[in-house]
C-alpha positions in Angstrom: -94.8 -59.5 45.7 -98.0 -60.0 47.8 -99.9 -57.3 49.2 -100.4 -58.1 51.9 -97.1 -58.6 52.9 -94.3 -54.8 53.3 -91.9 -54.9 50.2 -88.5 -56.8 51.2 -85.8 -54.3 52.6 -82.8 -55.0 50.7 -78.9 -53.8 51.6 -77.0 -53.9 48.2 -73.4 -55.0 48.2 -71.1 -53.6 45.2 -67.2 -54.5 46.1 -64.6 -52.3 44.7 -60.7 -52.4 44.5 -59.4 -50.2 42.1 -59.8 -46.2 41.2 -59.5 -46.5 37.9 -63.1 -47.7 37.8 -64.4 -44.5 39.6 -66.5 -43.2 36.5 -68.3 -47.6 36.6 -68.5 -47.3 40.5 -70.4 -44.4 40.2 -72.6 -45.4 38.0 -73.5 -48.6 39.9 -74.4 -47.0 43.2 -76.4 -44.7 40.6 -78.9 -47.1 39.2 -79.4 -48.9 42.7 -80.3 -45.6 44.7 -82.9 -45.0 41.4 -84.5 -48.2 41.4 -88.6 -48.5 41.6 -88.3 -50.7 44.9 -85.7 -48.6 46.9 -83.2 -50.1 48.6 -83.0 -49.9 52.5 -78.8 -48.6 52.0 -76.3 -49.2 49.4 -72.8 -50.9 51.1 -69.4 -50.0 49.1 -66.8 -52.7 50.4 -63.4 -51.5 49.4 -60.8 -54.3 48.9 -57.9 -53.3 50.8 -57.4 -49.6 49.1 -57.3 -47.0 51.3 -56.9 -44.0 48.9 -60.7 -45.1 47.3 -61.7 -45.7 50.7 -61.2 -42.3 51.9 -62.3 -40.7 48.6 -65.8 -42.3 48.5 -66.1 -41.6 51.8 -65.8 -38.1 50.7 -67.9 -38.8 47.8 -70.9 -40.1 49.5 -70.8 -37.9 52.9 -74.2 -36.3 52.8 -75.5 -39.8 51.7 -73.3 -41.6 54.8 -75.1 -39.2 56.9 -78.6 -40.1 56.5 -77.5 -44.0 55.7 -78.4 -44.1 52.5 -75.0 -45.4 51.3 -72.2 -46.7 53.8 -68.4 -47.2 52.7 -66.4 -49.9 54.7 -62.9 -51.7 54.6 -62.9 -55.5 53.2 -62.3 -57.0 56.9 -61.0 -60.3 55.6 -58.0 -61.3 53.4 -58.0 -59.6 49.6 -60.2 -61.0 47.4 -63.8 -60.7 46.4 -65.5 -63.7 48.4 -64.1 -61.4 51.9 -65.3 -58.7 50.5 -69.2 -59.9 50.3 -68.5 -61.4 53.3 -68.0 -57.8 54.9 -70.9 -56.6 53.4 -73.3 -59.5 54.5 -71.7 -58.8 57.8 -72.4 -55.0 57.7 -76.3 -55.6 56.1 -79.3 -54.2 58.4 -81.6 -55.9 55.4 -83.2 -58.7 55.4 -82.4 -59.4 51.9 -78.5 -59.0 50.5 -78.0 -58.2 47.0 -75.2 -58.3 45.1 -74.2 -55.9 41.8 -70.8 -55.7 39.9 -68.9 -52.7 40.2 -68.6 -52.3 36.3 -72.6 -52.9 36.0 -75.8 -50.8 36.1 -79.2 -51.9 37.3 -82.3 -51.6 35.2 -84.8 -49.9 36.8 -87.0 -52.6 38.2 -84.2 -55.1 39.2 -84.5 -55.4 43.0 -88.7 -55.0 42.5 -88.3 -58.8 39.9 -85.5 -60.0 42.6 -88.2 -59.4 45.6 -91.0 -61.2 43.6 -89.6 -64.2 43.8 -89.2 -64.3 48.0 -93.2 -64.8 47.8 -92.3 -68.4 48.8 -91.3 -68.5 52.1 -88.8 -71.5 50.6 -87.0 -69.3 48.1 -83.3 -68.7 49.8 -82.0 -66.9 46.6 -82.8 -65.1 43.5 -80.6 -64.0 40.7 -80.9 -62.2 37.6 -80.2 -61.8 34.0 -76.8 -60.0 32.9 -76.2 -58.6 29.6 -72.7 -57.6 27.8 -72.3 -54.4 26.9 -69.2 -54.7 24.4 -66.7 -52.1 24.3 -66.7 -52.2 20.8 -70.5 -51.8 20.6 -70.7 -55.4 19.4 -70.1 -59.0 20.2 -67.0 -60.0 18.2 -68.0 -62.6 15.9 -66.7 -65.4 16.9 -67.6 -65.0 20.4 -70.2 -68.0 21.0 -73.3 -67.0 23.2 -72.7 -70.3 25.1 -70.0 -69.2 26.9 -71.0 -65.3 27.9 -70.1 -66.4 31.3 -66.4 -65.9 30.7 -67.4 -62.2 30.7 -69.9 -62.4 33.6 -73.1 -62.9 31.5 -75.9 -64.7 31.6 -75.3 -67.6 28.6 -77.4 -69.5 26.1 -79.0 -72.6 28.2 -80.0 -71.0 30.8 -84.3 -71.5 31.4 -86.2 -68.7 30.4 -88.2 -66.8 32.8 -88.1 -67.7 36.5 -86.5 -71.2 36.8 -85.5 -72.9 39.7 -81.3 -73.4 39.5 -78.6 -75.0 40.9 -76.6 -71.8 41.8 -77.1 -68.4 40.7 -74.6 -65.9 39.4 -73.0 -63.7 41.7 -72.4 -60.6 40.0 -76.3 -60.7 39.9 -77.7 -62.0 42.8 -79.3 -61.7 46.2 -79.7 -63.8 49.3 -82.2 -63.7 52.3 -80.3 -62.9 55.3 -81.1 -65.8 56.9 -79.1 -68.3 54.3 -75.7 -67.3 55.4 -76.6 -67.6 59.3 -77.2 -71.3 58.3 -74.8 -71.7 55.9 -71.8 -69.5 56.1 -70.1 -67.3 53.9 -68.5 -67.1 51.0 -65.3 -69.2 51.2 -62.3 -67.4 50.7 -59.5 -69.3 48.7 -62.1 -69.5 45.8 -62.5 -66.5 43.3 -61.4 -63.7 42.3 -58.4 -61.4 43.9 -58.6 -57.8 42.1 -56.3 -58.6 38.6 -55.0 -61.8 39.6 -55.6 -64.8 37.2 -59.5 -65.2 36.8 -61.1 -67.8 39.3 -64.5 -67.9 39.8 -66.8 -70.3 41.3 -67.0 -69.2 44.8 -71.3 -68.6 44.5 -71.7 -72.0 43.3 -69.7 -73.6 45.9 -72.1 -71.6 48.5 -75.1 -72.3 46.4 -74.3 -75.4 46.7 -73.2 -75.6 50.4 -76.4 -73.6 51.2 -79.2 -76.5 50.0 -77.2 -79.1 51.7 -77.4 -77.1 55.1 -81.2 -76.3 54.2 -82.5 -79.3 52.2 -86.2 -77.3 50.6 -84.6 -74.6 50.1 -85.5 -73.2 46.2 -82.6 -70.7 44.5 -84.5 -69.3 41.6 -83.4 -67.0 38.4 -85.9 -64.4 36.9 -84.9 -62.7 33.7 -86.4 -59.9 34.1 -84.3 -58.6 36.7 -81.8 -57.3 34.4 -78.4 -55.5 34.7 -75.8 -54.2 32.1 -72.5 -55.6 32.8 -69.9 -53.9 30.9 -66.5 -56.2 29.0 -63.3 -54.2 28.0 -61.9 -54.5 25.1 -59.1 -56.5 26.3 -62.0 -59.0 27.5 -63.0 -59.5 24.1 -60.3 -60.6 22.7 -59.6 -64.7 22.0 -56.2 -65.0 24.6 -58.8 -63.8 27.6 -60.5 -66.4 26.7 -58.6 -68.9 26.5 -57.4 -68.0 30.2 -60.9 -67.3 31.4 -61.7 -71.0 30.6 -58.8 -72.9 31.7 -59.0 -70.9 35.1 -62.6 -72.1 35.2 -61.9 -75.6 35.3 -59.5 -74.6 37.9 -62.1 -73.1 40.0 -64.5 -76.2 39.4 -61.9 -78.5 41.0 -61.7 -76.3 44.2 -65.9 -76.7 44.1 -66.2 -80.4 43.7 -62.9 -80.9 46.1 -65.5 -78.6 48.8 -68.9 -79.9 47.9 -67.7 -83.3 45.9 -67.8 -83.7 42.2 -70.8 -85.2 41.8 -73.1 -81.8 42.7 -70.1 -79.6 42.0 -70.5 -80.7 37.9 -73.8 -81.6 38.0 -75.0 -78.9 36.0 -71.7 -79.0 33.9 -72.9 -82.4 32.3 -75.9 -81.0 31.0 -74.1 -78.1 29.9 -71.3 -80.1 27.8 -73.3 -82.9 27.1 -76.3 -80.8 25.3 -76.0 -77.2 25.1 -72.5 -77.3 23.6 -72.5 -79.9 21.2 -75.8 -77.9 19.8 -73.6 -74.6 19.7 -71.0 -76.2 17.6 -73.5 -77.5 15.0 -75.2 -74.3 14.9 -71.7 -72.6 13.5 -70.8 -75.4 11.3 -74.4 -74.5 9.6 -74.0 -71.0 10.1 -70.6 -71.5 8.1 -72.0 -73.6 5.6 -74.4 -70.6 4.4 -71.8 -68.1 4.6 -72.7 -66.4 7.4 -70.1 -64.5 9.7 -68.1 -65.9 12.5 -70.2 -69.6 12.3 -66.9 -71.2 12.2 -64.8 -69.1 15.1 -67.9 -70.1 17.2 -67.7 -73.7 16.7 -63.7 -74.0 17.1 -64.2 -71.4 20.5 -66.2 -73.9 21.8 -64.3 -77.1 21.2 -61.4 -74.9 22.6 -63.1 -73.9 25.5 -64.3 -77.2 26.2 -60.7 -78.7 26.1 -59.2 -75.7 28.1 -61.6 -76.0 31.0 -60.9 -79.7 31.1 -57.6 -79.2 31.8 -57.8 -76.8 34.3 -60.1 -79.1 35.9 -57.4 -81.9 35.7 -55.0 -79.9 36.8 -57.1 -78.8 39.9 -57.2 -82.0 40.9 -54.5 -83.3 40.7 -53.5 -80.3 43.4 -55.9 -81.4 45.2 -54.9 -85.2 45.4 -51.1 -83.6 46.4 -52.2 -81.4 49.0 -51.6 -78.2 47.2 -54.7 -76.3 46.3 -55.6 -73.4 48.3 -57.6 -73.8 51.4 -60.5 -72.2 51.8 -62.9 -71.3 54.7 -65.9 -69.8 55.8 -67.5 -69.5 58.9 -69.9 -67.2 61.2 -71.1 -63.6 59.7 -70.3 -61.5 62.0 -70.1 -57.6 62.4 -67.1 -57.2 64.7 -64.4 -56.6 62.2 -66.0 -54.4 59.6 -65.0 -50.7 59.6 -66.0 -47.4 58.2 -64.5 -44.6 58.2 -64.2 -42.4 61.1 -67.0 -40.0 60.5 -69.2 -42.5 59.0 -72.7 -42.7 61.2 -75.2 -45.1 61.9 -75.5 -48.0 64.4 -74.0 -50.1 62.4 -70.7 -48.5 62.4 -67.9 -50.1 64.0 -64.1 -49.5 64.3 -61.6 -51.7 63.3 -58.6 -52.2 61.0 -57.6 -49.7 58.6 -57.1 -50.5 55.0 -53.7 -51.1 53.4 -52.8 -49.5 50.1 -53.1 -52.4 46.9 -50.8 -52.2 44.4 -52.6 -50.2 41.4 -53.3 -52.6 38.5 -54.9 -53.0 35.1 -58.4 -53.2 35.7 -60.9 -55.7 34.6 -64.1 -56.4 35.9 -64.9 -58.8 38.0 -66.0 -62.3 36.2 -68.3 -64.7 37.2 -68.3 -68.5 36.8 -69.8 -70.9 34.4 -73.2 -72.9 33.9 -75.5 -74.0 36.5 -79.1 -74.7 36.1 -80.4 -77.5 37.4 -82.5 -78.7 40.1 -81.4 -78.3 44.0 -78.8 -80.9 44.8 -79.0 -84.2 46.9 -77.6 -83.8 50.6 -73.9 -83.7 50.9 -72.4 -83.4 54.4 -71.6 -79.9 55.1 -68.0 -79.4 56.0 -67.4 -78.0 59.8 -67.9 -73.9 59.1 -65.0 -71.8 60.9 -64.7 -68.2 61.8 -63.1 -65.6 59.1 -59.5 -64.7 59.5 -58.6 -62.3 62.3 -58.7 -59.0 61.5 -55.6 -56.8 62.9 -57.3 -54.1 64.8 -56.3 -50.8 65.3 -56.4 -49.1 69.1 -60.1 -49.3 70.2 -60.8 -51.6 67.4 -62.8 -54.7 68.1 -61.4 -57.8 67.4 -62.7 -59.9 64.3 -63.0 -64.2 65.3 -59.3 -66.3 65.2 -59.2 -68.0 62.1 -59.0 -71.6 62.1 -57.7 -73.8 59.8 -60.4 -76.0 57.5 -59.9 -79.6 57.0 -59.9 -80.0 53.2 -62.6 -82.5 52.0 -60.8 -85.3 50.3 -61.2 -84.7 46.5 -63.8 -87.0 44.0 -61.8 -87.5 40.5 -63.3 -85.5 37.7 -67.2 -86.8 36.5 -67.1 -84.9 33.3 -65.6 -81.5 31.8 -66.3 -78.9 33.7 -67.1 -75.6 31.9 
């Protein structure tokens, strides 16, 4: 950062949804209040839960009072990309940074994500994220190619600080600024809680966001690091397999938003050099007897073939009209809630939370490759206000949702990954 210029205030967003992460959630909000560059406040978004709503509100009461951490209600439909949305909404900083709820900060993460805002045309800056394996190892035949299927940075990513296409949003931050002039995170892309494991929805905004600001610079610096923890169940070969095929999925909803030529851009590169050297390095690595060289090629050639067919599939429900829709539209404060006692000027009543169903949790994945320079103009689709929150008595009404006209879909370019 420049001296002459204050250190960049930043609100950081970790969205929750289930209690049987407590011990992880805990452990998040930990490293951030600890880092070296403090954060200006630390927003909990709570997915629609209103059990762990109400008990870290409790948790965090002395630390609600002075505004140090703040604990609000997802205002928007269930689902992660609503749930950011809330936080951006909420944020008094000028930056907005994002963390996992099943991750922990090292100690200088927001100073290296601050460093890069220098340039006045830096809009974003993400971060590297390592596994930390339940098992205390990677499984063999897990390639390092494709770490993103458990929310990690992955082998063919640039080294250093690099400018990217899109960076990844479990590890991430934003100036304020980019979603007044590009929207939010669209909703109908990513994850929801359990459900089957989508992804995507920060490239599609990445993307969105150097259309509507064509200089803008999105950068990843490697030395902002976090620790993003993969279950056991996450490291085994049928999570896989769904992980991939679900990302080819989400890359159809991208390039049906942003059109495929930028929404596989980086994909080409990724399938078209980084893989193919991944595959030769475990056929060697199987030819001198080394461990798991021949798992890592065939999990890559699988991968490879799943994700394209997700992205065929994609399409094709795209062509008949039957993908989800998908929206996003003016951040605004209006229907975010906390709880009742929560202080601050920021706090505003609105809807209460409605109990989830509990499920098996897993943490929250992010999408595949992208690392290549900004993309050419595409025409922005029309942005629309988030979905009407139902408000409570005295609650202030969120903005009427309305409908977005799906952008006709380009067929396929390449495999997506």
């Amino acid at each position: 950062m420049s001296d002459r210029t204050a250190p960049p205030r930043f609100s950081v967003v970790i969205c929750v949804y289930t209690e049987e992460r407590w011990g992880d959630i805990l452990a998040a909000v930990r490293s951030v209040r600890a880092q070296s560059l403090p954060p200006l406040e630390v927003l909990l978004v709570v997915d629609h839960h209103a059990r762990l709503l109400d008990r870290l509100a409790r948790e965090y009461a002395e630390e609600r009072a002075r505004g140090e951490v703040r604990v609000l209600a997802n205002a928007g439909p269930r689902g992660l990309s609503a749930g950011r949305n809330t936080g951006i909404a909420a944020a008094r900083g000028a930056f907005v940074a994002f963390l996992d709820d099943d991750a922990v900060a090292e100690h200088d993460w927001l100073h290296h994500l601050a460093a890069g805002y220098d340039d006045p045309r830096v809009v974003a800056v993400g971060g590297r994220t390592l596994p930390s394996w339940a098992s205390g190892r990677r499984p063999p035949w897990f390639p390092e190619e494709f770490d993103w299927v458990v929310g990690c940075t992955y082998r063919g990513l640039p080294p250093g600080r690099a400018r990217v296409r899109n960076v990844l949003g479990g590890n991430a931050s934003f100036r304020r600024t980019a979603f007044d002039a590009a929207g939010g995170f669209a909703t109908g892309i990513g994850r929801d809680g359990d459900r089957r494991p989508l992804g995507c929805e920060e490239t599609e905004l990445c993307i969105r966001l150097a259309n509507a600001v064509p200089d803008a610079v999105l950068l990843i610096d490697d030395r902002a690091v976090i620790h993003h923890k993969v279950p056991a169940v996450r490291e085994r070969f049928a999570y896989f397999r769904t992980r991939v095929y679900a990302e080819g999925l989400s890359k159809a909803l991208v390039a049906q938003s942003v059109g495929a030529g930028k929404g596989l851009e980086s994909e080409r590169r990724y399938t078209g050099r980084v893989l193919p050297a991944g595959v030769l390095r475990g056929l060697r690595d199987a030819l001198l007897g080394r461990p798991g060289g021949a798992g890592r090629a065939g999990a890559i050639v699988t991968g490879v073939a799943l994700a394209a067919g997700g992205y065929a599939v994609g399409t094709l429900r795209a062509r008949r009209g039957t993908s989800p829709a998908f929206s996003w539209g003016p951040i605004t404060p209006e229907a975010v809630s906390e709880p009742e006692d929560a202080p601050g000027p920021a706090a505003v009543s609105g809807p209460e939370d409605t109990p989830g169903p509990e499920e098996t949790p897993e943490p929250k994945d992010l999408p595949g490759p992208g690392s290549l320079p900004e993309p050419e103009a595409v025409p922005r689709p029309k942005a629309v206000p988030e979905p009407k929150a139902v408000p409570e008595p005295e609650a202030v009404p969120g903005p009427k949702a309305v409908p977005v006209p799906r952008k006709p879909s380009v067929p396929a370019e390449g495999a997506s990954a």
